[in-house]
Jmol script that loads the backbone (N, CA, C; Angstrom):
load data "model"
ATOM      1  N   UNK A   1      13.632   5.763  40.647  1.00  0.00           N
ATOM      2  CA  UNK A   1      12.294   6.169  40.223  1.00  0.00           C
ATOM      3  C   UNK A   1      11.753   5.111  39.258  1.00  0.00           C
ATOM      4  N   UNK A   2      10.202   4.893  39.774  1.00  0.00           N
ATOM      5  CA  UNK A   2       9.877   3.808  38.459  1.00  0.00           C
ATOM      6  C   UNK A   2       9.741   4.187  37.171  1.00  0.00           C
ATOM      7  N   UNK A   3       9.717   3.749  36.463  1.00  0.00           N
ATOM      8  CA  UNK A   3       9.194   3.499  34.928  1.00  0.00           C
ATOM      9  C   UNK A   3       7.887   4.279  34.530  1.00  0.00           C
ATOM     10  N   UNK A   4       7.155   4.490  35.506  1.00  0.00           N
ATOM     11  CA  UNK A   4       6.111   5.297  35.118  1.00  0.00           C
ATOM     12  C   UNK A   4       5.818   6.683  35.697  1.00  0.00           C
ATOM     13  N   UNK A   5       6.963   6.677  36.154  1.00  0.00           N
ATOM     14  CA  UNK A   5       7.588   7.792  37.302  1.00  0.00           C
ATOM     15  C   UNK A   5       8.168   9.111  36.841  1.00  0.00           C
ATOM     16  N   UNK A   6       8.798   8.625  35.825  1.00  0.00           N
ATOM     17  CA  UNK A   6      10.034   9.203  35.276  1.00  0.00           C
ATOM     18  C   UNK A   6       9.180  10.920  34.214  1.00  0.00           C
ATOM     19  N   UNK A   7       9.622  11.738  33.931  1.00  0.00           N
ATOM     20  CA  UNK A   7       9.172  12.702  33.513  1.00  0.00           C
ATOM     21  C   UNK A   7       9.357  12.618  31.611  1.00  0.00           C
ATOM     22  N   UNK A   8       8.144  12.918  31.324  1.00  0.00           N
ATOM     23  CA  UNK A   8       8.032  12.552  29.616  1.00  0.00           C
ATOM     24  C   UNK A   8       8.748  13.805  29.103  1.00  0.00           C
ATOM     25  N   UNK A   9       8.937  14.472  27.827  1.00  0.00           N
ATOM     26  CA  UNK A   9       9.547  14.954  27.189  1.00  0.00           C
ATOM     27  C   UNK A   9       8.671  16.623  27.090  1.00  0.00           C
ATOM     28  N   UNK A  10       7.993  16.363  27.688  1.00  0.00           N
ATOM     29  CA  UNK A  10       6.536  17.236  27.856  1.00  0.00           C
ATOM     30  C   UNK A  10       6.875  18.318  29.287  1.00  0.00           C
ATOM     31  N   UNK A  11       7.375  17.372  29.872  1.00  0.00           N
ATOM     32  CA  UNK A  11       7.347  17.418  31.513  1.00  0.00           C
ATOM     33  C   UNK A  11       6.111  16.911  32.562  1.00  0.00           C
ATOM     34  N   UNK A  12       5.340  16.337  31.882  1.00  0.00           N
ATOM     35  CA  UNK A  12       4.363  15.374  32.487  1.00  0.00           C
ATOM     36  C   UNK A  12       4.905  14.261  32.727  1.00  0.00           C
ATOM     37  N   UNK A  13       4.943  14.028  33.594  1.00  0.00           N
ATOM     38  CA  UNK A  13       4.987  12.021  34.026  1.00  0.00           C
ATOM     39  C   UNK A  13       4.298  11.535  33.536  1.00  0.00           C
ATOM     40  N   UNK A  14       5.051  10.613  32.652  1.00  0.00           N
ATOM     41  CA  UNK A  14       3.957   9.272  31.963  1.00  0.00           C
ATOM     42  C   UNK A  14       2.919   9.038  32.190  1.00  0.00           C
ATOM     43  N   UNK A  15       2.744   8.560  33.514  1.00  0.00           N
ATOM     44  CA  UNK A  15       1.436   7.992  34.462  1.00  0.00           C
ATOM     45  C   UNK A  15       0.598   9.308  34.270  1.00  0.00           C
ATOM     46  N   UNK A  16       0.853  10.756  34.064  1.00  0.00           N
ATOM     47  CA  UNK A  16      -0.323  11.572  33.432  1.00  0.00           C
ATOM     48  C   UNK A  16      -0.624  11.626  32.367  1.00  0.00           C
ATOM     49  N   UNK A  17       0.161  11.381  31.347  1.00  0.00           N
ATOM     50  CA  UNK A  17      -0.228  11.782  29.899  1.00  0.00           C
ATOM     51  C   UNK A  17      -1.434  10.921  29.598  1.00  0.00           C
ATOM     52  N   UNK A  18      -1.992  11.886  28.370  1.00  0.00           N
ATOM     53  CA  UNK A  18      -3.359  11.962  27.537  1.00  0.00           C
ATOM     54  C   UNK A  18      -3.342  10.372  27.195  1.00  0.00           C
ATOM     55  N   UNK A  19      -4.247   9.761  27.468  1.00  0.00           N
ATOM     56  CA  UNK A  19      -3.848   8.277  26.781  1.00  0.00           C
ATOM     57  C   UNK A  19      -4.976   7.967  25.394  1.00  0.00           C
ATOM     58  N   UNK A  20      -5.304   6.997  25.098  1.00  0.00           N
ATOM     59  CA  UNK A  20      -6.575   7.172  23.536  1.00  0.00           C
ATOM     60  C   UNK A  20      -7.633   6.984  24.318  1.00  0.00           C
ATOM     61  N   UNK A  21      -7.554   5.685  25.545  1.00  0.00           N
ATOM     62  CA  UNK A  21      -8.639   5.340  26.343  1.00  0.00           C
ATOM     63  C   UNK A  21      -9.625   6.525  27.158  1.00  0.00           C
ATOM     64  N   UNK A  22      -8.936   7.653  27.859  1.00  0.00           N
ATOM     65  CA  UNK A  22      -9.555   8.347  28.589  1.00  0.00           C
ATOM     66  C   UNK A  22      -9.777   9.776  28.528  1.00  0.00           C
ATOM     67  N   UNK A  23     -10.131  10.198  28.958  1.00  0.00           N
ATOM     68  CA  UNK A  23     -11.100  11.929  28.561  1.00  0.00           C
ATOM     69  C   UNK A  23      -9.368  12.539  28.630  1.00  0.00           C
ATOM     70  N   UNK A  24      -9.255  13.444  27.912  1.00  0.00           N
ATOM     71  CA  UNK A  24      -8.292  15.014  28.137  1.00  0.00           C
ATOM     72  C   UNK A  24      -7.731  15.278  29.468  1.00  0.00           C
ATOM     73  N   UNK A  25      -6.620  15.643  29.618  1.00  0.00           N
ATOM     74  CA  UNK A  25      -6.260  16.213  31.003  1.00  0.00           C
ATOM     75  C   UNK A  25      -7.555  17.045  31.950  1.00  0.00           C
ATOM     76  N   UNK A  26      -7.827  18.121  30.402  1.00  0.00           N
ATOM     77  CA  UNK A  26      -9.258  18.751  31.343  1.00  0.00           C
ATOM     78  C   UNK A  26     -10.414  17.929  31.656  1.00  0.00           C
ATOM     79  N   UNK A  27     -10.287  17.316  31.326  1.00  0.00           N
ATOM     80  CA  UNK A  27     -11.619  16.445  31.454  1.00  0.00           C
ATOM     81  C   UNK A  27     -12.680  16.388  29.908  1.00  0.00           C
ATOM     82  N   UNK A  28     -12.307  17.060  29.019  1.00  0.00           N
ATOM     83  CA  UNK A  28     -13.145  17.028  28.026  1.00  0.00           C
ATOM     84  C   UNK A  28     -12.881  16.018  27.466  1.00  0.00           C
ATOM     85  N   UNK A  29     -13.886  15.211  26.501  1.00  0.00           N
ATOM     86  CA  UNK A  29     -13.346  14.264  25.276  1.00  0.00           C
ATOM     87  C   UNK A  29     -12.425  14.634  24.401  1.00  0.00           C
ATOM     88  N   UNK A  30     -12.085  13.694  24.050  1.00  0.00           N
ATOM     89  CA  UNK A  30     -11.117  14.194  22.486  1.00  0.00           C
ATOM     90  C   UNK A  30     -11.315  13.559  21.858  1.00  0.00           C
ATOM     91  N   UNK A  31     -11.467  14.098  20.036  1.00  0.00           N
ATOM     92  CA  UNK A  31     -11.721  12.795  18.974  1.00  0.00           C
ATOM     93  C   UNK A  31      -9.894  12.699  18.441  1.00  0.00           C
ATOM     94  N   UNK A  32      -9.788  11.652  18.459  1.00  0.00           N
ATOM     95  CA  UNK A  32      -9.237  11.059  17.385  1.00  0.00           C
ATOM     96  C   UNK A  32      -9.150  10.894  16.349  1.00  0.00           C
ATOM     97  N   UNK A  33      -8.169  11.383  15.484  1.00  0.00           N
ATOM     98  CA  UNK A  33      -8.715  11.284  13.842  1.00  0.00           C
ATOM     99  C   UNK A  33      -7.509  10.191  13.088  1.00  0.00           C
ATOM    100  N   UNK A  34      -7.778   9.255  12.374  1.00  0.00           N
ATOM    101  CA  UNK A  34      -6.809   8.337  11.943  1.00  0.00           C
ATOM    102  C   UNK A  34      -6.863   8.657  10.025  1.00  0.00           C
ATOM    103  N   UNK A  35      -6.041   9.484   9.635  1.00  0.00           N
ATOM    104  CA  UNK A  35      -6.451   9.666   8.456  1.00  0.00           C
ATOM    105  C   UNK A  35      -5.903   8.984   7.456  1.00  0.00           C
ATOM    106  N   UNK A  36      -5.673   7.112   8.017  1.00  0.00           N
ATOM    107  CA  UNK A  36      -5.754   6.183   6.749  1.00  0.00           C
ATOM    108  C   UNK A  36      -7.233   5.706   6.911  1.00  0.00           C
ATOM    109  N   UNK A  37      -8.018   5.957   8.102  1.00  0.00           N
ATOM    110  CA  UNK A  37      -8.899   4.975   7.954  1.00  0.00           C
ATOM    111  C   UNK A  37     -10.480   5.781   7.302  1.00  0.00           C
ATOM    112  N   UNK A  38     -11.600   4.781   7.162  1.00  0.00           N
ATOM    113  CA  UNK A  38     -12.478   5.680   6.094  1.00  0.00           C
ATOM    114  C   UNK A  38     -13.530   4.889   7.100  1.00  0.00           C
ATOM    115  N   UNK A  39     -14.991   6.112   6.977  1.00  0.00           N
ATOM    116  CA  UNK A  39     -15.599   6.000   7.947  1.00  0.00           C
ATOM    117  C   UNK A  39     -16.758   4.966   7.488  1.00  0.00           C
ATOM    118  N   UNK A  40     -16.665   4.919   5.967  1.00  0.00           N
ATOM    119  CA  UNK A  40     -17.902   3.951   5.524  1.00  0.00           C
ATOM    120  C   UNK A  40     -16.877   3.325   4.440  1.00  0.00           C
ATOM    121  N   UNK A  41     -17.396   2.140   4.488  1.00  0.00           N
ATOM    122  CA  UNK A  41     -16.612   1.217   3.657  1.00  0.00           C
ATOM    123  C   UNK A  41     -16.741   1.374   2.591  1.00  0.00           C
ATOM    124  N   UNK A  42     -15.639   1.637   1.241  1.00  0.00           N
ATOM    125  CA  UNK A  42     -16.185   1.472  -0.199  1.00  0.00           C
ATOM    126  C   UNK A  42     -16.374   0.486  -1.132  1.00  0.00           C
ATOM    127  N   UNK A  43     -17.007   0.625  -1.382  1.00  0.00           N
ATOM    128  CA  UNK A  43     -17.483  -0.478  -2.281  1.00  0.00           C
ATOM    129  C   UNK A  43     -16.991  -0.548  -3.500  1.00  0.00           C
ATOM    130  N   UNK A  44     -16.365  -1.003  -4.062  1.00  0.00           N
ATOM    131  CA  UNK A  44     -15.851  -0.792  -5.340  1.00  0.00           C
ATOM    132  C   UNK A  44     -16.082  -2.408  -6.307  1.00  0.00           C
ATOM    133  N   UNK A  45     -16.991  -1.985  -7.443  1.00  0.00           N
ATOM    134  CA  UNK A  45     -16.687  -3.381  -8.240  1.00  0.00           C
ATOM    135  C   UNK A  45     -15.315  -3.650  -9.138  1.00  0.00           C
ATOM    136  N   UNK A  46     -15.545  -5.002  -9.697  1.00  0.00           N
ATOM    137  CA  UNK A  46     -13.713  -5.765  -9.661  1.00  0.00           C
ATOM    138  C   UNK A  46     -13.958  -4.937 -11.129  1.00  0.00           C
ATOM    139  N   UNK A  47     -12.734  -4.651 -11.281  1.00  0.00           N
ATOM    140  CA  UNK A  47     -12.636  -4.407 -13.204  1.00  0.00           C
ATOM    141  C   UNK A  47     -12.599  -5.840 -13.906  1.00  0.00           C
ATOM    142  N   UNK A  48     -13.506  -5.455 -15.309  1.00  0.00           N
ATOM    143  CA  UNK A  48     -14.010  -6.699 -16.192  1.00  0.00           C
ATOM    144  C   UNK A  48     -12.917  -7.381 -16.027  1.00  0.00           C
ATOM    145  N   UNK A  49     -12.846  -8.886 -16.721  1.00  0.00           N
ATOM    146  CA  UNK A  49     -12.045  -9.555 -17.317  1.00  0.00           C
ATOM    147  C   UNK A  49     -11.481  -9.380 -18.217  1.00  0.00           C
ATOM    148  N   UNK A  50     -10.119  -9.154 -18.910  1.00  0.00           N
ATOM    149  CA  UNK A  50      -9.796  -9.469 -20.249  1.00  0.00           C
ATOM    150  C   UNK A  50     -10.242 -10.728 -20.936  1.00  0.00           C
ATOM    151  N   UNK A  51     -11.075 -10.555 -22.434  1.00  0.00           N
ATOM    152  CA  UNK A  51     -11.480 -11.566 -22.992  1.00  0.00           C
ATOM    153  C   UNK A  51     -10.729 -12.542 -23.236  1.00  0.00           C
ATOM    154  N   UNK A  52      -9.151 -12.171 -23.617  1.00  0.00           N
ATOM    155  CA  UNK A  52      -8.082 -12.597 -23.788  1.00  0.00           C
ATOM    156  C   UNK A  52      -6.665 -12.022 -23.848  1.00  0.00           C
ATOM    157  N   UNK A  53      -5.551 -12.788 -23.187  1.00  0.00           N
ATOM    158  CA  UNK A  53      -4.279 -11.996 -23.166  1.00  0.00           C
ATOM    159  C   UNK A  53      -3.588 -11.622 -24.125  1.00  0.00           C
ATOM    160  N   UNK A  54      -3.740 -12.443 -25.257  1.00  0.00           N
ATOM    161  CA  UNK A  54      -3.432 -12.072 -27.160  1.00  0.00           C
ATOM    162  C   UNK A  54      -3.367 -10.451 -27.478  1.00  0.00           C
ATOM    163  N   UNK A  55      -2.575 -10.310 -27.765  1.00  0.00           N
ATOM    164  CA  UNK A  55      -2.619  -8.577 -28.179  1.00  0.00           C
ATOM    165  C   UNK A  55      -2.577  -7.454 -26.938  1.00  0.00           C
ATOM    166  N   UNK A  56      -3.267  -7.996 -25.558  1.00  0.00           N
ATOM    167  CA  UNK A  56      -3.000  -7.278 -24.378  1.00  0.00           C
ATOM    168  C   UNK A  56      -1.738  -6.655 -24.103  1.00  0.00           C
ATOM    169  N   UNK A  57      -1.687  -5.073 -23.663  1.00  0.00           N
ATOM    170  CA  UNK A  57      -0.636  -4.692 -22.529  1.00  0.00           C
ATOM    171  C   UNK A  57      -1.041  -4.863 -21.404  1.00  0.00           C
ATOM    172  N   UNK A  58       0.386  -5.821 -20.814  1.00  0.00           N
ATOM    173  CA  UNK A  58      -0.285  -6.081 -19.626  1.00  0.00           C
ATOM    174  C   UNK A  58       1.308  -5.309 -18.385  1.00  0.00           C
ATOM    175  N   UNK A  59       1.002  -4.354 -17.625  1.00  0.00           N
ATOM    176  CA  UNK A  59       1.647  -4.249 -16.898  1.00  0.00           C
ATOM    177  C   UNK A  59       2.008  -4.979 -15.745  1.00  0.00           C
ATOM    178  N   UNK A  60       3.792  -5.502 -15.380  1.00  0.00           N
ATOM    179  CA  UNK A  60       4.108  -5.439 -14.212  1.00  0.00           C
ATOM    180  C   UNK A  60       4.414  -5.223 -13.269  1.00  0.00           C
ATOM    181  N   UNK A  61       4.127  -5.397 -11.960  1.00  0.00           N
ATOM    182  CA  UNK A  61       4.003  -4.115 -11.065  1.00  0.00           C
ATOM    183  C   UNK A  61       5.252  -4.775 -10.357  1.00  0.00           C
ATOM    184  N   UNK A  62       6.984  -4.529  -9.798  1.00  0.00           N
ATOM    185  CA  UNK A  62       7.737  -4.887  -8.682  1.00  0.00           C
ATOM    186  C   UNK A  62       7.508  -4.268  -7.817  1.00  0.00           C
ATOM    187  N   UNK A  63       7.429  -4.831  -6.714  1.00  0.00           N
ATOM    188  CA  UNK A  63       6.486  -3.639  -5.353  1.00  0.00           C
ATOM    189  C   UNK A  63       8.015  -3.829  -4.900  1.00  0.00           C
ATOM    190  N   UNK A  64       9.508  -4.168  -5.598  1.00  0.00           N
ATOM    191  CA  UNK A  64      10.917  -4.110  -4.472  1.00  0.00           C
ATOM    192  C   UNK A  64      10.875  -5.040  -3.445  1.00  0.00           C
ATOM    193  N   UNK A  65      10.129  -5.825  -3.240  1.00  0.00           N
ATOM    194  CA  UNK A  65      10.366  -7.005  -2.341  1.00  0.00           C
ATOM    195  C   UNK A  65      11.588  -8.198  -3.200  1.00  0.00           C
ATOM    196  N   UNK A  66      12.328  -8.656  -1.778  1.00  0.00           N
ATOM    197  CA  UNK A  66      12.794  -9.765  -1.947  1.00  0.00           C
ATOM    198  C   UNK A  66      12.266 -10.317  -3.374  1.00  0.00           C
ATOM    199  N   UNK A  67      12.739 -11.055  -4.069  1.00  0.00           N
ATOM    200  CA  UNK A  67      12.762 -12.046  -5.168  1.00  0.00           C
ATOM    201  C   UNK A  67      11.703 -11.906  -5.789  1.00  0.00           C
ATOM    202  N   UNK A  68      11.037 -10.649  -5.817  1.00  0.00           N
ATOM    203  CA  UNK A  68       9.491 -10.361  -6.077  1.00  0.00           C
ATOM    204  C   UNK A  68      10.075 -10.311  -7.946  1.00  0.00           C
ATOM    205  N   UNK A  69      11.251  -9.930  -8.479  1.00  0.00           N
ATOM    206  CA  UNK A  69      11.338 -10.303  -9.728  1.00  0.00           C
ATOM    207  C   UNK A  69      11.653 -11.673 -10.322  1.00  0.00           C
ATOM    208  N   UNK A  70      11.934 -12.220  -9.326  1.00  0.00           N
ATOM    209  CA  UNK A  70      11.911 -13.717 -10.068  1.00  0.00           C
ATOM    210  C   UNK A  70      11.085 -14.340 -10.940  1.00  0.00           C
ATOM    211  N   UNK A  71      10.292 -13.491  -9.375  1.00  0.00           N
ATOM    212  CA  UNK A  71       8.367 -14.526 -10.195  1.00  0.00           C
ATOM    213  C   UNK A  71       8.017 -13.783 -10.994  1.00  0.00           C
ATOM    214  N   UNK A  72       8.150 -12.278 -11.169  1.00  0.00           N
ATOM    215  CA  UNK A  72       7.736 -11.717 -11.896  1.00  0.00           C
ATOM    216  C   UNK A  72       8.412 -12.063 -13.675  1.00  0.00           C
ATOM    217  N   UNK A  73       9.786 -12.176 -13.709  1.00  0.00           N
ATOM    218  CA  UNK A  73      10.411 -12.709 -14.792  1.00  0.00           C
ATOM    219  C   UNK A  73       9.841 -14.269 -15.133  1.00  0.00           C
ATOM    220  N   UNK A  74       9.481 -15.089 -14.265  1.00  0.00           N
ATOM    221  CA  UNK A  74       8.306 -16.306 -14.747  1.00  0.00           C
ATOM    222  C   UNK A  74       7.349 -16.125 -15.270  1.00  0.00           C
ATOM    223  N   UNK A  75       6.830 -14.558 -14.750  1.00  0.00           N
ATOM    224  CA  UNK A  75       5.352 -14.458 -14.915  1.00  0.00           C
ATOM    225  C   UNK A  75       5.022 -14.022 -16.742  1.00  0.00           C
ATOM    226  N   UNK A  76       6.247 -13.430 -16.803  1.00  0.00           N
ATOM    227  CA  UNK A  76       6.439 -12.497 -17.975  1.00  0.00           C
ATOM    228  C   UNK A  76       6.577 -13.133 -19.076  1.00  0.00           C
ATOM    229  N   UNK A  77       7.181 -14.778 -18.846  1.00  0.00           N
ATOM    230  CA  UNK A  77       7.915 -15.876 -19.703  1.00  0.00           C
ATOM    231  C   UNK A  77       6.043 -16.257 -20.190  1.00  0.00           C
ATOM    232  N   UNK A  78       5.458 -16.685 -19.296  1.00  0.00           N
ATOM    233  CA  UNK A  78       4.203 -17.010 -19.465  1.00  0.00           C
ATOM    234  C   UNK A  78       2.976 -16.309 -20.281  1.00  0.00           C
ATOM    235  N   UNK A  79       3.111 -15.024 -19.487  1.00  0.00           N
ATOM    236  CA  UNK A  79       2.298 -14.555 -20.592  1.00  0.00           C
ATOM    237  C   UNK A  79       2.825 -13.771 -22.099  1.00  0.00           C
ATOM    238  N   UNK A  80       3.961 -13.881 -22.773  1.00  0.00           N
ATOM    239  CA  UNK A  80       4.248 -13.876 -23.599  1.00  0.00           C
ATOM    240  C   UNK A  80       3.888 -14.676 -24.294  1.00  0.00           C
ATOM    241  N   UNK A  81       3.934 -15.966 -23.711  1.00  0.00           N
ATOM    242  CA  UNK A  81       3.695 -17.243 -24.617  1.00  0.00           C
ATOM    243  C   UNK A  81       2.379 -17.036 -24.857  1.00  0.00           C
ATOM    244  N   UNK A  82       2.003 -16.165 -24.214  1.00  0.00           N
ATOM    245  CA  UNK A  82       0.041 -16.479 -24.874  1.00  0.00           C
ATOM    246  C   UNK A  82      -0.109 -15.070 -25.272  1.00  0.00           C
ATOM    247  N   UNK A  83       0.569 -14.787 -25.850  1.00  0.00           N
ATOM    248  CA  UNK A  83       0.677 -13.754 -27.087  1.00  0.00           C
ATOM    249  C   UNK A  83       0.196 -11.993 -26.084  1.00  0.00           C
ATOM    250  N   UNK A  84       0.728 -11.939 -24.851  1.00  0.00           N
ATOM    251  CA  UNK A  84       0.662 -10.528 -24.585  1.00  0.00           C
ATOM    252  C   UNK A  84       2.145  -9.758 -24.712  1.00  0.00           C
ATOM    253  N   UNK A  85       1.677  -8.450 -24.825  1.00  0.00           N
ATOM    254  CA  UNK A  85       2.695  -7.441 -24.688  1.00  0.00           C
ATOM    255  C   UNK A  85       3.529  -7.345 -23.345  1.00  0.00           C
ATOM    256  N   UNK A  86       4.283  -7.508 -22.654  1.00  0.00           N
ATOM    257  CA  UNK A  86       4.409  -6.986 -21.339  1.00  0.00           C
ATOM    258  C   UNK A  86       5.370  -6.121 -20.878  1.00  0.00           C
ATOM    259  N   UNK A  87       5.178  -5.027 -20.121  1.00  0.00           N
ATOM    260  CA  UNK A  87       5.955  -3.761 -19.677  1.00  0.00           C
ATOM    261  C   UNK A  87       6.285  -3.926 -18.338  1.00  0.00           C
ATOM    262  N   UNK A  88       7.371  -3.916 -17.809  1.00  0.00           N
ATOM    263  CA  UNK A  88       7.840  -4.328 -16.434  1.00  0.00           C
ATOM    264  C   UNK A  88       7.712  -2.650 -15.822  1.00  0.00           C
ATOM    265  N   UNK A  89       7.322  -2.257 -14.646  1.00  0.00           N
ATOM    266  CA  UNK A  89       7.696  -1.274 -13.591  1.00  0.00           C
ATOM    267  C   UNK A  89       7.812  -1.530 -12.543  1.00  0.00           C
ATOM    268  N   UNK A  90       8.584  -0.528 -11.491  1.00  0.00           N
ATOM    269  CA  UNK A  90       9.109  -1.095 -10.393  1.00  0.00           C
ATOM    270  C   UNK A  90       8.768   0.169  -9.420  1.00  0.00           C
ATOM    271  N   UNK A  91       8.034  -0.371  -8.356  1.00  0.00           N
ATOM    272  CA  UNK A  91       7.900   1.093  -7.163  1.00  0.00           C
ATOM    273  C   UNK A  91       9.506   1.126  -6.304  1.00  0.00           C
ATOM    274  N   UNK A  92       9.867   2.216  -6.182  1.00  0.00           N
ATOM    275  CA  UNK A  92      11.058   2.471  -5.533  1.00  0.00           C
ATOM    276  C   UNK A  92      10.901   1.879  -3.772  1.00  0.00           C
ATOM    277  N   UNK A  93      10.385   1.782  -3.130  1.00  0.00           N
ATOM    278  CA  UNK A  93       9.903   1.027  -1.843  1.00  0.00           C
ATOM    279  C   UNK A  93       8.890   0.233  -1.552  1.00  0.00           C
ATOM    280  N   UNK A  94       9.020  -0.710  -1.224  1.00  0.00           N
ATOM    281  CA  UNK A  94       7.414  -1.492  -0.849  1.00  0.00           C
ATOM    282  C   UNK A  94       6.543  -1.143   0.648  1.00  0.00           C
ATOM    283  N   UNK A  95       7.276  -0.132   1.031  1.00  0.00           N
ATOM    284  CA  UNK A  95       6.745   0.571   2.595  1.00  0.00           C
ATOM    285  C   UNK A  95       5.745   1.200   1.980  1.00  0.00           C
ATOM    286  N   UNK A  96       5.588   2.006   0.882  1.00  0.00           N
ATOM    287  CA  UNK A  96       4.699   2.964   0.572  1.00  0.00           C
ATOM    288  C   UNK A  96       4.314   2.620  -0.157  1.00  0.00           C
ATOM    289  N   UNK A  97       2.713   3.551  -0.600  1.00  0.00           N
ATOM    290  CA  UNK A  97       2.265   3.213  -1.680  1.00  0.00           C
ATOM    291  C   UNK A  97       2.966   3.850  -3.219  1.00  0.00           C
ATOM    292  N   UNK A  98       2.645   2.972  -4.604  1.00  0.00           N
ATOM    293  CA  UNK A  98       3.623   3.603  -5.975  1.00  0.00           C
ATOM    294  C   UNK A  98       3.119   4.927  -5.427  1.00  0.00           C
ATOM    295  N   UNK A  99       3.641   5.881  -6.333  1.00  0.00           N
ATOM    296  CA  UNK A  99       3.579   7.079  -6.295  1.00  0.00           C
ATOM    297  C   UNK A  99       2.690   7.339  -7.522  1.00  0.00           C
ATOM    298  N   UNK A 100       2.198   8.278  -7.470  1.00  0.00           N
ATOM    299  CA  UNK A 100       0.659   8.839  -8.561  1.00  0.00           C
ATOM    300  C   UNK A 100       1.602   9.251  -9.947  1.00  0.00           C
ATOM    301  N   UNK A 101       2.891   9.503 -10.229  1.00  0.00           N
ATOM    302  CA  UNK A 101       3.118   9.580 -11.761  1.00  0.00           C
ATOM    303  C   UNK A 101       3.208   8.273 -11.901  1.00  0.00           C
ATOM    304  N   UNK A 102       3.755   7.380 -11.137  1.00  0.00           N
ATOM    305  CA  UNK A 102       3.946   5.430 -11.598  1.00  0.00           C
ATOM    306  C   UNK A 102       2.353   5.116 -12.088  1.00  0.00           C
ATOM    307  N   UNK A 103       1.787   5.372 -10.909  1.00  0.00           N
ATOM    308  CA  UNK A 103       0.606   4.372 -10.924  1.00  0.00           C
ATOM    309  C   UNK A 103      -0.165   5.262 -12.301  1.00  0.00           C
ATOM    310  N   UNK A 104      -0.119   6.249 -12.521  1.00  0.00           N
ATOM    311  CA  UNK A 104      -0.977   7.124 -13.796  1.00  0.00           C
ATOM    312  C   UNK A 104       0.023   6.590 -14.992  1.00  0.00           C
ATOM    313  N   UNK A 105       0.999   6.434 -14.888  1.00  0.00           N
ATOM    314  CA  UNK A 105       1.861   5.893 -16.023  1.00  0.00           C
ATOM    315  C   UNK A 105       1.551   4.835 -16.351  1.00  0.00           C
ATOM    316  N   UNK A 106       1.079   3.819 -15.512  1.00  0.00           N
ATOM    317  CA  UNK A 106       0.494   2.425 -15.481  1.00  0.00           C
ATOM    318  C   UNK A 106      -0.783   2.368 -16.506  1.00  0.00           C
ATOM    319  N   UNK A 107      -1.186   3.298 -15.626  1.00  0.00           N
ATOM    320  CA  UNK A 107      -2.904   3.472 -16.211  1.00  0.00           C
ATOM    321  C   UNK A 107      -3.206   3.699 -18.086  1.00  0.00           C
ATOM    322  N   UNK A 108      -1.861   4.391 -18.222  1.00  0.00           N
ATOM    323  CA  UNK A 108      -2.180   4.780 -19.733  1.00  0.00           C
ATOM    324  C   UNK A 108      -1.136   4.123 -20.960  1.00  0.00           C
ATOM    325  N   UNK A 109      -0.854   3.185 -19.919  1.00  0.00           N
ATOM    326  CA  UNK A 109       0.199   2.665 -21.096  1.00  0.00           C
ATOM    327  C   UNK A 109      -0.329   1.362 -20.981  1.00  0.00           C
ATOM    328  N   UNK A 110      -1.459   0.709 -19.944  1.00  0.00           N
ATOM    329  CA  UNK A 110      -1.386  -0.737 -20.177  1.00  0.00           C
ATOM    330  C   UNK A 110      -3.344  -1.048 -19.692  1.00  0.00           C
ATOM    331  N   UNK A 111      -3.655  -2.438 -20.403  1.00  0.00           N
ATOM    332  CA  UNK A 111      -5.073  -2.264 -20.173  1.00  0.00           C
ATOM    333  C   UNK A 111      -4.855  -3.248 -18.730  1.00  0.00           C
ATOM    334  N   UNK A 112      -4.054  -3.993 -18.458  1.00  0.00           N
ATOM    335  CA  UNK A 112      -4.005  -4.903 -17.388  1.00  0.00           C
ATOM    336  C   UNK A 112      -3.170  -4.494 -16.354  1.00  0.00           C
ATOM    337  N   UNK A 113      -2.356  -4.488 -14.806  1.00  0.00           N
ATOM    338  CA  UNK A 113      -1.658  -4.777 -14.137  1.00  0.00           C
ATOM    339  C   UNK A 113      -1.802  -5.913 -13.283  1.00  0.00           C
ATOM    340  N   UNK A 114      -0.338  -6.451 -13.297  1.00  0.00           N
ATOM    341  CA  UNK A 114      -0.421  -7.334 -12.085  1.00  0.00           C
ATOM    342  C   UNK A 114       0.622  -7.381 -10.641  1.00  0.00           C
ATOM    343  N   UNK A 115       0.166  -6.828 -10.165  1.00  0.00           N
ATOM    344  CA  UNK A 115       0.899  -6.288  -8.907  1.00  0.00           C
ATOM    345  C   UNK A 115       1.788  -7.531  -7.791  1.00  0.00           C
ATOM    346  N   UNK A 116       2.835  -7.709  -7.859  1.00  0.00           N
ATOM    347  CA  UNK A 116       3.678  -9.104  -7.468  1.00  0.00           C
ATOM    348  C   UNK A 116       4.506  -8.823  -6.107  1.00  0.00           C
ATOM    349  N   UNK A 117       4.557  -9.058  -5.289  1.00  0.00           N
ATOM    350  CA  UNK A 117       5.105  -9.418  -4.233  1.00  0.00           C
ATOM    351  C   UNK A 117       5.629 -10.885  -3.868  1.00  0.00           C
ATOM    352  N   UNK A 118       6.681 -11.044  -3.262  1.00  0.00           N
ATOM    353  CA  UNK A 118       7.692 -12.243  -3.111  1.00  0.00           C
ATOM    354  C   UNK A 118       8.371 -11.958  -1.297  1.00  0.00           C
ATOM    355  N   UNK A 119       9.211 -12.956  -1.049  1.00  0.00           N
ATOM    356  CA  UNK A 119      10.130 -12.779  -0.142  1.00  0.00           C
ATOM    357  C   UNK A 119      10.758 -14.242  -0.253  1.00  0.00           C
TER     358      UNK A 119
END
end "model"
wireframe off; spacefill off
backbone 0.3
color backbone group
């Protein structure tokens, strides 16, 4: 039996199932709903500049990638030297997004983040 022959898990043969391209088995439409995507684009402006890094908390973000602390431990060497505070955090996976106590923890402990990825 071919490949498109064979019976899906459904008990439909492949070659019937619902595909994204074409109407419903019955013939009706179907919507699709993709609920990462957003139907109007947002617009968001950049947050100000810091006037200066002197006296700043500046958070670091390890998103867990490969050697993503290396640079981040460079990064940290650097802006010390120009007189900021800096607080290291680390998201437990880089598949997902931080999680809302990290990223709110972020928010109130530091006026800056800088979010670092490596490989």
């Amino acid at each position: 039996m071919s490949k498109l022959g064979r019976t899906s898990r459904r008990g439909r043969r492949r070659d019937q199932a619902e595909r994204r391209d074409t109407p419903a088995h019955d013939g009706k439409a179907r919507i699709l709903l993709d609920p990462t995507g957003e139907r109007a684009l947002a617009i968001r402006p950049r947050a100000p500049r810091l006037a200066s890094l002197a006296g700043q908390k500046l958070g670091l973000l390890d998103i867990s990638k490969p050697r993503g602390d290396v640079f981040l431990d460079r990064l940290e060497e650097l802006l010390r030297n120009r007189g900021a505070e800096v607080e290291r955090f680390t998201k437990p996976t880089f598949t997902k997004p931080a999680p809302v106590d990290l990223r709110h923890e972020i928010a109130t402990r530091c006026n800056a983040v800088i979010e670092a990825l490596a490989d």
